[in-house]
C-alpha positions as CSV (number, residue, x, y, z in Angstrom):
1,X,3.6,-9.2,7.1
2,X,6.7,-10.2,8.1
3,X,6.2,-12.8,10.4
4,X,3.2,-14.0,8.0
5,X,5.4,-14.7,5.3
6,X,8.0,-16.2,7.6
7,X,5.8,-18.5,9.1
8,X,4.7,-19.7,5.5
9,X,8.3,-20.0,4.6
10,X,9.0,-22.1,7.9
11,X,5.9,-24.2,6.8
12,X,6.9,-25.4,3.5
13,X,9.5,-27.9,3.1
14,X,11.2,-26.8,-0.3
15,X,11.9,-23.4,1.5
16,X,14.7,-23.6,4.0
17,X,15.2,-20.1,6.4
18,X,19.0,-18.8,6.6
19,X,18.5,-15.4,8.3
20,X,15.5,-13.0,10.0
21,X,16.6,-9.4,9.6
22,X,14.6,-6.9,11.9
23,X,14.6,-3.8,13.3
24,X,15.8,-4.8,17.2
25,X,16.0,-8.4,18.5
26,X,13.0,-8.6,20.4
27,X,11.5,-8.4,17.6
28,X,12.9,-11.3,16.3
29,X,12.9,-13.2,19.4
30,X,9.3,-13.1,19.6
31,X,9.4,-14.7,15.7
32,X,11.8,-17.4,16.7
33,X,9.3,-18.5,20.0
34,X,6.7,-19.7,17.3
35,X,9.0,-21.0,14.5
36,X,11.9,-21.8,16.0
37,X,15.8,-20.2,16.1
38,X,17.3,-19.2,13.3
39,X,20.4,-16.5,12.6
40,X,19.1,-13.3,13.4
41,X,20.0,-9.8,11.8
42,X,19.9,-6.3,12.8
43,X,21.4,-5.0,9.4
44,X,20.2,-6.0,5.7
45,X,23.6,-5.8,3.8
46,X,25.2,-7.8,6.9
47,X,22.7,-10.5,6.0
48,X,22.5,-10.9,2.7
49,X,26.4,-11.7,2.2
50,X,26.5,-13.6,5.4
51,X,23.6,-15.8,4.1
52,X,24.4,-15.7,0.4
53,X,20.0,-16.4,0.2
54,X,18.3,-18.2,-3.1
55,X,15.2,-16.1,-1.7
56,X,15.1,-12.6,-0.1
57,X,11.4,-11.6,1.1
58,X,10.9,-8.0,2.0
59,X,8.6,-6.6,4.0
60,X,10.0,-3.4,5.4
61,X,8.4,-0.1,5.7
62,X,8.3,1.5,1.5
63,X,10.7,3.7,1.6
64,X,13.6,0.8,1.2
65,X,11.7,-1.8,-0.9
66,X,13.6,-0.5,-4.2
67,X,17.0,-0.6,-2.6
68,X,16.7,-3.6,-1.1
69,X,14.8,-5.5,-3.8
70,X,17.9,-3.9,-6.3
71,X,20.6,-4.8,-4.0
72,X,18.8,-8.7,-3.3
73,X,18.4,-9.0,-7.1
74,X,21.9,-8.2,-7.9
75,X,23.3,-10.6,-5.4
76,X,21.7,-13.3,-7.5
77,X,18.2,-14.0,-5.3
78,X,14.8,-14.2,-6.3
79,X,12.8,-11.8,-4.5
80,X,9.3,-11.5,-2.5
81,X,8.7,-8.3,-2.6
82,X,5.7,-6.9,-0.2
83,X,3.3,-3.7,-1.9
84,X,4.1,-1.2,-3.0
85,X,7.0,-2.1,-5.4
86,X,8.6,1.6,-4.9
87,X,8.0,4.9,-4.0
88,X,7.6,5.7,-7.2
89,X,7.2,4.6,-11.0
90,X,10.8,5.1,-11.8
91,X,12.2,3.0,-8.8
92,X,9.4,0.7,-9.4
93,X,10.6,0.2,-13.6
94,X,14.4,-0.2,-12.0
95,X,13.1,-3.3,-9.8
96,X,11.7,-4.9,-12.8
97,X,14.2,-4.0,-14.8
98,X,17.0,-5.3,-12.6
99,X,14.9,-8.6,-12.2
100,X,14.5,-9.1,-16.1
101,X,18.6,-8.5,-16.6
102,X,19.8,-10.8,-13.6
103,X,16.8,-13.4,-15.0
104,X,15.5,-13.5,-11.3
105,X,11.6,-14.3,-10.3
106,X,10.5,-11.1,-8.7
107,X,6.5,-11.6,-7.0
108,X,4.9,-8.2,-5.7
109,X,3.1,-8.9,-3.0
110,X,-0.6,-8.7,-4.2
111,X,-2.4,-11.3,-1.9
112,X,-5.9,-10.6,-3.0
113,X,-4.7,-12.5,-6.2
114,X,-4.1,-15.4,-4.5
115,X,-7.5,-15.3,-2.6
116,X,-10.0,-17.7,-3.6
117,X,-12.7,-15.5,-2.9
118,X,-11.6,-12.5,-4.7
119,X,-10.7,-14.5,-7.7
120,X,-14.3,-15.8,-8.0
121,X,-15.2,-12.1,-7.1
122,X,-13.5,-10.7,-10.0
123,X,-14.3,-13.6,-12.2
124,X,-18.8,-13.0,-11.3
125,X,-17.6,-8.6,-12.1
126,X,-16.2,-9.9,-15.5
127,X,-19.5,-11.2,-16.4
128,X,-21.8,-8.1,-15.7
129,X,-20.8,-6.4,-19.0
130,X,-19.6,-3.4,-19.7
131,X,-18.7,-0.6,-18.3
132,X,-18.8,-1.5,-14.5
133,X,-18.9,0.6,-11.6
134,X,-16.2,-0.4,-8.6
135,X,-17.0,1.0,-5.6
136,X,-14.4,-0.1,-2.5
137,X,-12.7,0.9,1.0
138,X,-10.8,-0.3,3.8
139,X,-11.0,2.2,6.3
140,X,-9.5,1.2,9.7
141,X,-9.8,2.9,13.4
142,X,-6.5,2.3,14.4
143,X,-4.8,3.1,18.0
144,X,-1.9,1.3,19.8
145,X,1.0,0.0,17.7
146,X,-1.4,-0.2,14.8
147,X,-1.5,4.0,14.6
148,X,2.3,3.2,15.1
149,X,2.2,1.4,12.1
150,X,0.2,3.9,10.6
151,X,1.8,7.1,11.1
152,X,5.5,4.9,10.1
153,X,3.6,4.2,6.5
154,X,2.8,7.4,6.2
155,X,6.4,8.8,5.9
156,X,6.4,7.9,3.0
157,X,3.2,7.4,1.6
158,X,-0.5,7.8,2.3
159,X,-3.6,5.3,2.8
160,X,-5.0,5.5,-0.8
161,X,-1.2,4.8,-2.2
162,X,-0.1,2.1,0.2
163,X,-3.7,0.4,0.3
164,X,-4.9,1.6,-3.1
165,X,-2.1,-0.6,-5.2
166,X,-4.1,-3.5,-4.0
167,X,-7.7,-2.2,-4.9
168,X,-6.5,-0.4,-8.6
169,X,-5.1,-3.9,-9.1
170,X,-8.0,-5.8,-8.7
171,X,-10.1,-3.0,-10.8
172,X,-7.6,-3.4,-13.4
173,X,-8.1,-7.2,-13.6
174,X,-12.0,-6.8,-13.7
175,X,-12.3,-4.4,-16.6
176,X,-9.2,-5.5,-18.3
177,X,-9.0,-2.0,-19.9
178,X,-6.9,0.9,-20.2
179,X,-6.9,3.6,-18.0
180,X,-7.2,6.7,-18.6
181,X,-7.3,9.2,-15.9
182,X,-7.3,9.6,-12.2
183,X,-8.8,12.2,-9.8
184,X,-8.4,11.9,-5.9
185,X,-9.7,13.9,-2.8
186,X,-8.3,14.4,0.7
187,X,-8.2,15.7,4.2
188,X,-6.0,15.7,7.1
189,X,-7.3,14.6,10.2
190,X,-4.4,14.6,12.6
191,X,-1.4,16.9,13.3
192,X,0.8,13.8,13.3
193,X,1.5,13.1,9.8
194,X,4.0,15.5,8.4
195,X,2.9,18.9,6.5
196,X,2.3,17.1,3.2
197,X,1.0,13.7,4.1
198,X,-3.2,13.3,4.5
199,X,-4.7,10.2,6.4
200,X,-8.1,10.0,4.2
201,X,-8.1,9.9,0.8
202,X,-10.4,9.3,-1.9
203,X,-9.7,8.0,-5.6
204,X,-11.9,7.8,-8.5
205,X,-10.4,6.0,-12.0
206,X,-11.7,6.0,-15.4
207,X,-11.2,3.6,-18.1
208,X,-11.0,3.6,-22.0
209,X,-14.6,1.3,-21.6
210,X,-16.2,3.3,-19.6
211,X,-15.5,1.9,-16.7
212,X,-14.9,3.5,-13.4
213,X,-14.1,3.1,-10.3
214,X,-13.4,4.7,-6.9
215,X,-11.5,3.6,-3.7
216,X,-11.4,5.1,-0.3
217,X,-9.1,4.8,2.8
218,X,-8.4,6.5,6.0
219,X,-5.9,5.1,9.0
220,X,-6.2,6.5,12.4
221,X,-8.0,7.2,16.0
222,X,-11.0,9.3,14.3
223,X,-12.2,6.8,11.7
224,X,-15.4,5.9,11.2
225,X,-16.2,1.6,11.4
226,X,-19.5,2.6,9.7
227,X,-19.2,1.7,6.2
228,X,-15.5,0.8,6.5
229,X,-15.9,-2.2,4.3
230,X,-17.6,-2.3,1.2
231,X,-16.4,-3.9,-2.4
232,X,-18.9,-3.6,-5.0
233,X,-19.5,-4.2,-8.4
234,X,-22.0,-2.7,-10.7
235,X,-22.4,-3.8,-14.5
236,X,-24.9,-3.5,-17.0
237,X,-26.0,-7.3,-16.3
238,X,-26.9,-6.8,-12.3
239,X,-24.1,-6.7,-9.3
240,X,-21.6,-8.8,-7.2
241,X,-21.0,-8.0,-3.7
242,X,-18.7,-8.8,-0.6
243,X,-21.8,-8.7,1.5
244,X,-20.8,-9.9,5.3
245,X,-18.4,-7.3,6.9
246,X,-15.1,-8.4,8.1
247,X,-14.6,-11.5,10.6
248,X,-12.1,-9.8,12.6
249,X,-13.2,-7.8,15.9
250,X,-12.6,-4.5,14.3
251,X,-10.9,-2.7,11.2
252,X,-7.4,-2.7,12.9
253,X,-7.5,-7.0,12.7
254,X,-5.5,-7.8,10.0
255,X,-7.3,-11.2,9.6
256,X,-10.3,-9.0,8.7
257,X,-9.0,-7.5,5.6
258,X,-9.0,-10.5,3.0
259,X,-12.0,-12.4,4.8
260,X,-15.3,-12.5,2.9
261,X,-17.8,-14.5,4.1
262,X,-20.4,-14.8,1.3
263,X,-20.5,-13.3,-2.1
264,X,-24.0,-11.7,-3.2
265,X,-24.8,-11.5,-7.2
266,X,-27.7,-9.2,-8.2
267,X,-29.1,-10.3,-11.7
268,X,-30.7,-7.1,-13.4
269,X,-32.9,-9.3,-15.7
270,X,-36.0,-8.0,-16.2
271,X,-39.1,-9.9,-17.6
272,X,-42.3,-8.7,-19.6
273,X,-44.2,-7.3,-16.6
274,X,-40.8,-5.3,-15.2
275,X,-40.2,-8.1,-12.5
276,X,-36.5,-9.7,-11.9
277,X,-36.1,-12.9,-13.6
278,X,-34.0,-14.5,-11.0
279,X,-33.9,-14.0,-7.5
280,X,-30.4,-13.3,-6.0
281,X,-27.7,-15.6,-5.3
282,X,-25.4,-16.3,-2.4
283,X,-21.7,-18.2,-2.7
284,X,-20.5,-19.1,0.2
285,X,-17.0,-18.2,0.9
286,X,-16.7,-19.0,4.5
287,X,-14.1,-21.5,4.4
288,X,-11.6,-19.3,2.8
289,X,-8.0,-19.2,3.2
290,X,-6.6,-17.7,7.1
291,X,-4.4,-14.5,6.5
292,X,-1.5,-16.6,7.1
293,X,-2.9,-19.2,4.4
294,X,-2.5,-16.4,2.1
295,X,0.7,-15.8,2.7
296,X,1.6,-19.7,2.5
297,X,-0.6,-19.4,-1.4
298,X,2.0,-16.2,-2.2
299,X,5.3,-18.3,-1.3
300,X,3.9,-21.4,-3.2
301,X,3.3,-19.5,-6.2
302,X,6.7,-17.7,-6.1
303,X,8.0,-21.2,-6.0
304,X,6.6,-22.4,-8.5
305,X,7.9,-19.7,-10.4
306,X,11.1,-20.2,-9.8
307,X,11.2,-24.3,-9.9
308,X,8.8,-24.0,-12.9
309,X,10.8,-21.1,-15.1
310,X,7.0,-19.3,-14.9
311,X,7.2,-15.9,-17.0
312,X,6.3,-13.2,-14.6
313,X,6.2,-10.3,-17.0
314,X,3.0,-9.8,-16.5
315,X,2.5,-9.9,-13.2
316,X,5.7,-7.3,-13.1
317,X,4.0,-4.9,-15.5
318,X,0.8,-5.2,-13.7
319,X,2.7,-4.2,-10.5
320,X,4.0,-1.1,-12.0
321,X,0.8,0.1,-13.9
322,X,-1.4,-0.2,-10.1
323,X,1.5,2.2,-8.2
324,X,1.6,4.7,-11.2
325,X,-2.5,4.7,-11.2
326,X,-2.7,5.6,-7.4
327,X,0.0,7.9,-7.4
328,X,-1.2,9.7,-9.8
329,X,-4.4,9.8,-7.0
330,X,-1.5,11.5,-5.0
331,X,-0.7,13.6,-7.1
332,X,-4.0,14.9,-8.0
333,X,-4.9,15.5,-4.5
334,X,-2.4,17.6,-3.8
335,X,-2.4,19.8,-7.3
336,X,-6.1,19.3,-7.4
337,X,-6.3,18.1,-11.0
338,X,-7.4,15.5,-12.9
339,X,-4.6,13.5,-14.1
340,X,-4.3,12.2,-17.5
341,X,-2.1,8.7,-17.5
342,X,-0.8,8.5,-21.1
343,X,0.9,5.6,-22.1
């Protein structure tokens, strides 16, 4: 995500790049081949006073997005801030919180609400009535650096957290309700993960309408790419569908997990002899955004927050509500109780 965001960043003119902080300079280096040289930085503190940056865009593993959103925030940048917000609701309140006091933009990283497609997808699930039914995955067979990537996420959290915020999100925005309470189910399918941590999960949400909705996702060399893709909607009106599977070669392509292809709508119309009044409908979607599009669609919107004064409060709240909805999913998994999310 890195590299996609810095890529958008080297794209667009009103953005000018003062620093890369990685992990190890090949790293780096192997940014810098495609977009050019800039200052490069093995340490985040190092950077941020040696660059003194307008904009800091993280997109490090979770377990240091609160400190160094804080710490980015305090030093008087705006931030880009890649999901999940924090590890947890409280960290995730001090972000916002930080970014309301020092009156800096603060944009979580939620790139399905950028996405064309998905907007029209939520917009056809809003007009299905109420309640709906949300059924979604993203399950991905992952070996290579991508279990790498994997088992480094899942230090800190697992598949239904890390993916989930994005999912919940969307579900909240499609039943724009309340909700209510969160049940989850789980299994570990590898000995390496720590003790604690589970690579498939399974949430199910309810809202104050009625709604409800479940997501499922599973990281690793066993996983199934039968069924690994499916986003759903069922309403009282008919159904709306991502119909085409993925574009990318597999569920470890990146590319693959915005991409649509086609929406399906379902009208549930019946007429006076029990037949369907209309016949199904097809949108074509296929000349949606690239993955790196999306991230060029995230950056423009975070500038025009910032050029534009735009009140992100919402979008901040929204952040917060998705993490505390899926880690309540944790935590029900591993008490084995429905949780109750009282506001």
């Amino acid at each position: 995500m890195g590299a996609s965001h810095a890529r958008a960043y080297h794209k667009i003119p009103d953005y000018n790049i003062v620093g890369l902080v990685s992990r190890g300079p090949a790293r780096r280096q192997e940014l810098m081949d495609q977009i050019g040289p800039y200052p490069g930085y093995d340490d985040f503190e190092e950077a941020l006073i040696a660059t003194q940056p307008d904009v800091v865009s993280i997109n490090t593993y979770p377990d240091t997005h609160a400190s160094y959103a804080i710490k980015s925030l305090e030093a008087g940048a705006h931030v880009f801030l890649e999901k999940p917000i924090a590890l947890t609701t409280e960290e995730a309140q001090k972000v916002v919180d930080c970014a309301v006091n020092n009156n800096r933009k603060l944009v979580i990283g939620y790139i399905l609400r950028v996405h064309p497609a998905w907007k029209k997808f939520t917009e056809m699930a809003q007009s299905l009535g109420k309640p709906l039914v949300m059924r979604m995955n993203l399950n991905q067979q992952s070996a290579g650096k991508n279990w790498l990537t994997h088992k480094n996420l899942m230090q800190s959290m697992s598949p239904i957290v890390d993916c989930g915020v994005h999912y919940v999100d969307v579900m909240c925005q499609m039943t724009r309700s309340k909700p209510v309470s969160v049940s989850a189910i789980g299994a570990k399918l590898t000995e390496d993960v720590g003790d604690d941590m589970y690579n498939y999960g399974q949430l199910q949400v309810k809202f104050a309408d009625g709604s409800v909705g479940w997501y499922e996702a599973g990281w690793g060399p066993m996983m199934s790419e039968t069924a690994y893709f499916i986003k759903d909607v069922i309403g009282p009106k008919g159904a709306v569908s991502i119909v085409e599977s993925p574009k990318g070669e597999d569920s470890q392509d990146i590319d693959g997990h915005t991409q649509t292809g086609c929406l399906k709508i379902h009208h549930g119309e019946l007429d006076n002899a029990g037949e369907f009044v209309k016949t199904d409908e097809f949108f074509d979607t296929s000349d949606e955004p690239t993955h790196d599009e999306l991230c060029e669609l995230e950056q423009l919107f975070l500038l025009d927050a910032i050029q534009n004064d735009k009140d992100l409060s919402d979008h901040m709240v929204d952040a917060v509500s998705s993490l505390r909805i899926v880690l309540a999913a944790d935590e029900s998994y591993k008490t084995g109780k429905t949780i109750n999310l009282d506001y």
